[in-house]
C-alpha positions in Angstrom: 83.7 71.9 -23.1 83.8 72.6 -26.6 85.5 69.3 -27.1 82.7 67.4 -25.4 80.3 69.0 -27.5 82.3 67.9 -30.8 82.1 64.1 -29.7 78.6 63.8 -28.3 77.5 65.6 -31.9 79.7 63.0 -33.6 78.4 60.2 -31.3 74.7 61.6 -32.4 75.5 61.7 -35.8 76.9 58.5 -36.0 73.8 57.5 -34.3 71.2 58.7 -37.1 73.3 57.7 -39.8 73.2 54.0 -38.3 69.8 54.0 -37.5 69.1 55.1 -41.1 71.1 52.7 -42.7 68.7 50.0 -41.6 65.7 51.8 -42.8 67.7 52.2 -46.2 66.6 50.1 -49.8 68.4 47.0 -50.0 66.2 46.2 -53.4 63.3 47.7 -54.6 60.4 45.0 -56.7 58.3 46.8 -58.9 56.1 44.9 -61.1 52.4 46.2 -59.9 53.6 48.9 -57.3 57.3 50.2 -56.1 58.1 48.1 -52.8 61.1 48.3 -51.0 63.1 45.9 -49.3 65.1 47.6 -46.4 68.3 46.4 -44.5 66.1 46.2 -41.6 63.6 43.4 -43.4 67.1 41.5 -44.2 68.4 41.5 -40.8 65.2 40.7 -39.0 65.0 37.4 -41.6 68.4 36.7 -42.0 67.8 36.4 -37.3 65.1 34.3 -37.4 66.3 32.0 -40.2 69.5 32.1 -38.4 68.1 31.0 -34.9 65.7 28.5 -36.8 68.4 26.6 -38.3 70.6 26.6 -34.8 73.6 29.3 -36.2 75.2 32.2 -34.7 74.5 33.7 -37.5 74.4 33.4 -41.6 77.2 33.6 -43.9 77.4 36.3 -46.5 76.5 33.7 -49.2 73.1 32.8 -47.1 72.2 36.2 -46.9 72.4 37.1 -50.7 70.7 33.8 -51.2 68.1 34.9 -48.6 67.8 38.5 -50.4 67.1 36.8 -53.7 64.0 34.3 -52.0 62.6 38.1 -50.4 62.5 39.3 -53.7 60.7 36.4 -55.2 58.7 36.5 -53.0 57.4 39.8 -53.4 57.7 39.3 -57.4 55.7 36.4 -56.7 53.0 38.5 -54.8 53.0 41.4 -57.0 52.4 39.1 -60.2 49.6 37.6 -58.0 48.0 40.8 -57.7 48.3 42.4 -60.8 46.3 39.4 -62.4 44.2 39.8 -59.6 44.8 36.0 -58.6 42.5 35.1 -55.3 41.8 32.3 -53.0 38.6 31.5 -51.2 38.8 30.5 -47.6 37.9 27.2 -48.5 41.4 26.6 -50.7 43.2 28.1 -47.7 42.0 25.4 -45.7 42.4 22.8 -47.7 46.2 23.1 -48.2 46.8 24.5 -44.7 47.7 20.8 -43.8 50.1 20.5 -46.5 52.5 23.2 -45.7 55.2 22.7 -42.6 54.3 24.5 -39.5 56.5 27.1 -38.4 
């Protein structure tokens, strides 16, 4: 009994620590305000772009090179809202057309 006990605890533990380690700071951008990118984020993109571009899945090399555009792109966003950059509704749909549909 005491033995079952021992391996469901482990199996439990195991369980939290995984389920943590997704939630857990891959990078953090701070240029306006501290964000966070978790393992999670990175796994949910590195999926999509995966299925999007017809792989199993993406090398270590894409994913690091996938990390680095997620930062950007909050740096990108962050910058933007620090010098309190805006667009109007109308710019929106003016380049709407422009960009590739996903």
């Amino acid at each position: 009994m005491k033995r079952l006990i021992s391996i469901l605890l482990v199996l439990f533990t195991f369980g939290v620590v995984y389920a943590q380690s997704d939630l857990q700071p891959i990078a953090t951008v701070k240029i306006a305000k501290s964000e966070p990118i978790t393992v999670k984020q990175l796994k949910v993109r590195a999926a999509s772009v995966a299925i999007q571009n017809g792989l199993p899945s993406l090398s270590l090399e894409q994913k690091k090179l996938l990390l680095d555009e997620m930062i950007n792109e909050k740096l990108l966003v962050q910058s933007a809202e620090k010098a309190r950059m805006t667009i109007t509704d109308t710019q929106v749909a003016i380049f709407k057309p422009l960009l590739p549909s996903c």
